[in-house]
VEXLUMLO-974566 format. One record per residue: residue number from 0; x, y, z of N, C-alpha, C in turn. Coordinates in nm, 2 decimals. Layout:
BEGIN
(r NUM; (X; Y; Z); (X; Y; Z); (X; Y; Z)) ...
//
This chain:
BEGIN
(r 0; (-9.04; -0.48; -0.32); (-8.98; -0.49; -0.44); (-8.91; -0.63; -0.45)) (r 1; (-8.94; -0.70; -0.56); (-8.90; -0.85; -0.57); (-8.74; -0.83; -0.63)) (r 2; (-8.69; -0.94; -0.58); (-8.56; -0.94; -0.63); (-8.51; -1.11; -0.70)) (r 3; (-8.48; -1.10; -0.84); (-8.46; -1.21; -0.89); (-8.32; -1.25; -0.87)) (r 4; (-8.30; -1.43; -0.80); (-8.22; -1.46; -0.79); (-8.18; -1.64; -0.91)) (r 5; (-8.10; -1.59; -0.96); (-8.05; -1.70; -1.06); (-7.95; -1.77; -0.97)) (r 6; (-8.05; -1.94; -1.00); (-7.95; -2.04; -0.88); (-7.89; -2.12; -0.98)) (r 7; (-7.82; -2.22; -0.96); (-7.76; -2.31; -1.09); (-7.77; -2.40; -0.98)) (r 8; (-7.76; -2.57; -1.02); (-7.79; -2.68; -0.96); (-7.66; -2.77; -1.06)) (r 9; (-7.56; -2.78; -1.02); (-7.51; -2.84; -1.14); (-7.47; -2.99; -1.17)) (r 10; (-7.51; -3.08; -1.04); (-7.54; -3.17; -1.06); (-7.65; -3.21; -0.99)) (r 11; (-7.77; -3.20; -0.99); (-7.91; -3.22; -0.95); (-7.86; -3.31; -0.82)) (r 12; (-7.83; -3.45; -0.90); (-7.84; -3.56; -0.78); (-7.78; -3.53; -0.69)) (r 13; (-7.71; -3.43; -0.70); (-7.60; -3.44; -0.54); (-7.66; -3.32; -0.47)) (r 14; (-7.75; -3.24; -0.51); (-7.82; -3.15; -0.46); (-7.92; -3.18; -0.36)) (r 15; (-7.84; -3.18; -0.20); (-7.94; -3.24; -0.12); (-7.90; -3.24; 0.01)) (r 16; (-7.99; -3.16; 0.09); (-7.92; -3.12; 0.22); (-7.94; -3.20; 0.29)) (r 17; (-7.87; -3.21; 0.46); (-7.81; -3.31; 0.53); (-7.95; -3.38; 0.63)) (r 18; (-8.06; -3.29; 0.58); (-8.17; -3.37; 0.68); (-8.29; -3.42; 0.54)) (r 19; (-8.32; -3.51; 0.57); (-8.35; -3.54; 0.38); (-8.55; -3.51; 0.45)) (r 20; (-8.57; -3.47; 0.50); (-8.72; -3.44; 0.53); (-8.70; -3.26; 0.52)) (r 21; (-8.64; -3.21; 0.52); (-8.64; -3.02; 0.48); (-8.54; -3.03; 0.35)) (r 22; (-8.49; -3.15; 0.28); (-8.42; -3.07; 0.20); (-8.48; -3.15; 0.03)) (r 23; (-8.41; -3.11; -0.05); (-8.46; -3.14; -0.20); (-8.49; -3.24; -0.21)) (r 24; (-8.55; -3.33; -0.24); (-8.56; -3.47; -0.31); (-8.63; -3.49; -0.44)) (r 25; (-8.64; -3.37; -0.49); (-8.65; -3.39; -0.63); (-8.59; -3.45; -0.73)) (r 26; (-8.64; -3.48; -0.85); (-8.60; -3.53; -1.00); (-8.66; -3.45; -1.10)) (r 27; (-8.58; -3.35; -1.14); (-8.66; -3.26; -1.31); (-8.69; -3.11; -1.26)) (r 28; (-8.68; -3.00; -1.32); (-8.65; -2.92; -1.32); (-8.79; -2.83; -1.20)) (r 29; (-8.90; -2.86; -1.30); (-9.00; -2.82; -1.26); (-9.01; -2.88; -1.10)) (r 30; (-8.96; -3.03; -1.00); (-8.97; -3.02; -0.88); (-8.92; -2.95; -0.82)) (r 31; (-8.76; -2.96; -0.86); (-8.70; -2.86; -0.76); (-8.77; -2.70; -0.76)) (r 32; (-8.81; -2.65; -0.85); (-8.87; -2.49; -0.86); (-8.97; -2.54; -0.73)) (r 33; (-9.04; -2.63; -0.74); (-9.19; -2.65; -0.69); (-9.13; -2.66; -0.50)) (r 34; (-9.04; -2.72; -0.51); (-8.97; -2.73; -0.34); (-8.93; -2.62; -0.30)) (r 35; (-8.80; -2.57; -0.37); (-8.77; -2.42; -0.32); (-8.89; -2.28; -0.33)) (r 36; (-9.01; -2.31; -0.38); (-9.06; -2.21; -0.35); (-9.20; -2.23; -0.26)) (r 37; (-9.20; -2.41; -0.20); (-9.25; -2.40; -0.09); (-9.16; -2.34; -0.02)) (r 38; (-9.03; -2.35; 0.05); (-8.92; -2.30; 0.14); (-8.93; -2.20; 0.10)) (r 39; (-8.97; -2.13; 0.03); (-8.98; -1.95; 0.03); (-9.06; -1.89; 0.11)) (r 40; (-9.20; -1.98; 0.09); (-9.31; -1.93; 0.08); (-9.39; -1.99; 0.20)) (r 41; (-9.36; -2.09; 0.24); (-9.45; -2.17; 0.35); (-9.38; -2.18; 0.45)) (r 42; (-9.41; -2.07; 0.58); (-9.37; -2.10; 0.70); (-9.38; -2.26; 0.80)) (r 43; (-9.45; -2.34; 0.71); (-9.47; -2.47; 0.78); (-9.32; -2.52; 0.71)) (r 44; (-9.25; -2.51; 0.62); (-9.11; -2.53; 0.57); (-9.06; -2.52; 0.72)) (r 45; (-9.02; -2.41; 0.73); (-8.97; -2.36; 0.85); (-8.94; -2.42; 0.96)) (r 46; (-9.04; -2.45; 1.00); (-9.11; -2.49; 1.15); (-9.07; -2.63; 1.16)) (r 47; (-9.07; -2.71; 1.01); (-9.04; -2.82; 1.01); (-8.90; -2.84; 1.05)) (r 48; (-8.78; -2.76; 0.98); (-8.64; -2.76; 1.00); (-8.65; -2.67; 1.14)) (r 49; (-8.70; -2.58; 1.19); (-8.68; -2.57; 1.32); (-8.68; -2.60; 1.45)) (r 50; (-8.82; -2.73; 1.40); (-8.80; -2.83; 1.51); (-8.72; -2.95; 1.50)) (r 51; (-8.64; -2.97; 1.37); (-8.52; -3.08; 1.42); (-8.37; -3.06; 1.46)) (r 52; (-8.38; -2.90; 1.49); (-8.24; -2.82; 1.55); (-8.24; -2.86; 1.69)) (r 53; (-8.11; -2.90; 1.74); (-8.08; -2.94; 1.86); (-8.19; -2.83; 1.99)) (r 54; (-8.17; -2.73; 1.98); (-8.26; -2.62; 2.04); (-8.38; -2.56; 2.02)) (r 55; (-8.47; -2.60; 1.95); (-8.53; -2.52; 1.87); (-8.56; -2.35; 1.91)) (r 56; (-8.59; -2.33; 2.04); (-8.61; -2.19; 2.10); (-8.52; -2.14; 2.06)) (r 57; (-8.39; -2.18; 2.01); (-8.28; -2.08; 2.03); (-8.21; -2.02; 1.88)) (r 58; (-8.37; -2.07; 1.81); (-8.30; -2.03; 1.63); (-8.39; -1.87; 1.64)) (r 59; (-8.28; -1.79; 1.57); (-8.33; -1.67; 1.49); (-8.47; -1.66; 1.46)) (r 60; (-8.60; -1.59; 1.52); (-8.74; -1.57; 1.45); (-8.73; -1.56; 1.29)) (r 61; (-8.64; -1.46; 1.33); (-8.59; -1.37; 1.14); (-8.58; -1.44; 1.05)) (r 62; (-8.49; -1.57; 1.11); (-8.45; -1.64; 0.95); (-8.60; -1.72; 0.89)) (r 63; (-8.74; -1.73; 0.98); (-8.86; -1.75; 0.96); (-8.89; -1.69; 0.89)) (r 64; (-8.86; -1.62; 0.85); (-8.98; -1.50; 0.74); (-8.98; -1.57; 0.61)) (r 65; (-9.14; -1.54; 0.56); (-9.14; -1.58; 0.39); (-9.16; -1.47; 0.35)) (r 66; (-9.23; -1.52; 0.24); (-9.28; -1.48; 0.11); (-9.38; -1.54; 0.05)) (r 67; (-9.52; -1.52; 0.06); (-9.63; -1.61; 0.00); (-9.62; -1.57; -0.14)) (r 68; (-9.59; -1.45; -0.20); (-9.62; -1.44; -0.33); (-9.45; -1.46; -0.43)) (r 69; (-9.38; -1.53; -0.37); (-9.24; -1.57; -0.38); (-9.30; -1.71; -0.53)) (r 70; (-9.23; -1.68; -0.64); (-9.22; -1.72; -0.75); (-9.12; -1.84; -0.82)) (r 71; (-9.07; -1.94; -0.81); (-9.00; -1.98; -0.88); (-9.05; -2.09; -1.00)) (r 72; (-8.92; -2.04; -1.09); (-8.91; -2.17; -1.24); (-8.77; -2.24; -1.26)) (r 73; (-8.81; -2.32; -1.31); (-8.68; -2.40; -1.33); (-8.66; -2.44; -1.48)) (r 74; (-8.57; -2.47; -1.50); (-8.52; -2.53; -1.70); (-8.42; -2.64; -1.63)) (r 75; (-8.43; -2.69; -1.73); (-8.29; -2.81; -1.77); (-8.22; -2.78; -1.84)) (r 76; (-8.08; -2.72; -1.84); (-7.99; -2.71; -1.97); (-7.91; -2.81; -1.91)) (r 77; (-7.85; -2.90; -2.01); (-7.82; -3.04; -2.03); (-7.77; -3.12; -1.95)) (r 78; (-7.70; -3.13; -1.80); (-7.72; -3.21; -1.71); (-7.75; -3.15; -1.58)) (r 79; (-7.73; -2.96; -1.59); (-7.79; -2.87; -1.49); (-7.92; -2.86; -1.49)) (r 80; (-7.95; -2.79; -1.36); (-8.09; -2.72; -1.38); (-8.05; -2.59; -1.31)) (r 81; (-8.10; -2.46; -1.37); (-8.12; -2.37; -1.35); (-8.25; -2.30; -1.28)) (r 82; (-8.24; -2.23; -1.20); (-8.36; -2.20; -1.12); (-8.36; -2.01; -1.09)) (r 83; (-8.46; -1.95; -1.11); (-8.51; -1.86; -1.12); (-8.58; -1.80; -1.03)) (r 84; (-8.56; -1.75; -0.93); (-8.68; -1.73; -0.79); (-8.69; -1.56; -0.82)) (r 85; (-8.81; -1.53; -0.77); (-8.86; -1.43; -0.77); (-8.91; -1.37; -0.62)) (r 86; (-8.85; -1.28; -0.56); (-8.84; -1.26; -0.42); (-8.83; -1.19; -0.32)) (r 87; (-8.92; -1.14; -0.26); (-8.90; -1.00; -0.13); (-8.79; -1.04; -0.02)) (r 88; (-8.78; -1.22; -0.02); (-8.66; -1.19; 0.06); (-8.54; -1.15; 0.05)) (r 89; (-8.47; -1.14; 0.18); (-8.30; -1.10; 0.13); (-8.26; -1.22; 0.08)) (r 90; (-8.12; -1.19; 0.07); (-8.01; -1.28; 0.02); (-7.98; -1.38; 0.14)) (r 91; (-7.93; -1.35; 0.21); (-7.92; -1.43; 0.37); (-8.03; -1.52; 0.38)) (r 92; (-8.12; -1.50; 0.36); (-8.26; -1.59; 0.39); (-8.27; -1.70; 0.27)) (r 93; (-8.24; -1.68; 0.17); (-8.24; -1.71; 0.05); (-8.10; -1.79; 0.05)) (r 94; (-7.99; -1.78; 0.10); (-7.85; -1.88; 0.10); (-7.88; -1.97; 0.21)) (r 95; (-7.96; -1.91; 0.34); (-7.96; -2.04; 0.42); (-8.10; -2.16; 0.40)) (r 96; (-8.16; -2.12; 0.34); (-8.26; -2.22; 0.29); (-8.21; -2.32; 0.17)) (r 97; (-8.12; -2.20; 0.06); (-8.12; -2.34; -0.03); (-7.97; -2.45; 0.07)) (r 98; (-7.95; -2.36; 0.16); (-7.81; -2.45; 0.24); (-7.88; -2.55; 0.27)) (r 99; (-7.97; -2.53; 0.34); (-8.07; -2.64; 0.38); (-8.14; -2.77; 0.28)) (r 100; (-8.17; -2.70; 0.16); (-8.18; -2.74; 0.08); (-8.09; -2.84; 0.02)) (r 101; (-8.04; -2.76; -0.05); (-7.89; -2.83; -0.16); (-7.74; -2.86; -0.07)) (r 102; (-7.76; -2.83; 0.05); (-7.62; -2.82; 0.11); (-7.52; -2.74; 0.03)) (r 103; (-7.43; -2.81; -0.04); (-7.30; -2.70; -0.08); (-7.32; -2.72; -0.24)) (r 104; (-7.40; -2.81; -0.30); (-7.43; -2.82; -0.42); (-7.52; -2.76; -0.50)) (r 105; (-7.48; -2.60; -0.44); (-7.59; -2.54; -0.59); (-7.48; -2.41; -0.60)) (r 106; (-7.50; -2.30; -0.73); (-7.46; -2.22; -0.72); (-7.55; -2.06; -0.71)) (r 107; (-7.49; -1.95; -0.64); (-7.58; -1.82; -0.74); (-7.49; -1.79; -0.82)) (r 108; (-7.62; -1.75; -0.93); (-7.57; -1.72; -1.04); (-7.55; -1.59; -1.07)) (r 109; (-7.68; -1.51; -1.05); (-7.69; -1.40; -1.03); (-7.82; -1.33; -0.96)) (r 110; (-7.77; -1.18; -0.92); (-7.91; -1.12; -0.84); (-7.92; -1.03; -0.89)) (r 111; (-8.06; -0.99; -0.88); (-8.09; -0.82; -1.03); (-8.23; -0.79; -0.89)) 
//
């Protein structure tokens, strides 16, 4: 069962986690959707931020898990972008990627 999570981005540019090769580098609404739902969906995401961890052997398998058929869209409402993901993962897997992602610059909005 997919679970929809409403992210908010509320200042785009500052939306960008601390290793700039696993995290956003987008511009416009539609890239960011197109990034975070490779990191949903493509375990080569993963693998990439796995191997720049000081240990790599010693990260969680679990927090690996996708979702190939993981969904997202994005909008611009006027200097935010709002984002939309559609998703079998949990929540936990879903906050440490966009951490990864956006660092501390995104919000949820809501989960249904």
């Amino acid at each position: 069962m997919s679970i929809q999570y409403s992210i908010s981005l509320p200042d785009p540019a500052l939306a960008r986690g601390s290793e700039p090769s696993v995290s956003f580098s987008a511009h416009g609404a539609d890239a960011f959707a197109e990034q975070l739902q490779a990191a949903l969906g493509d375990p080569a995401w993963f693998q990439r931020w796995r191997l720049l961890q000081a240990d790599p052997d010693e990260i969680d398998p679990a927090l690996g898990i996708t979702d190939a058929s993981a969904r997202v869209s994005g909008q611009q409402n006027d200097l935010r972008i709002d984002l939309e993901a559609s998703t079998t993962l949990p929540g936990d897997i879903l906050r440490h990627r966009m951490q990864i992602l956006a660092g501390h610059h995104w919000e949820l909005r809501n989960v249904r």
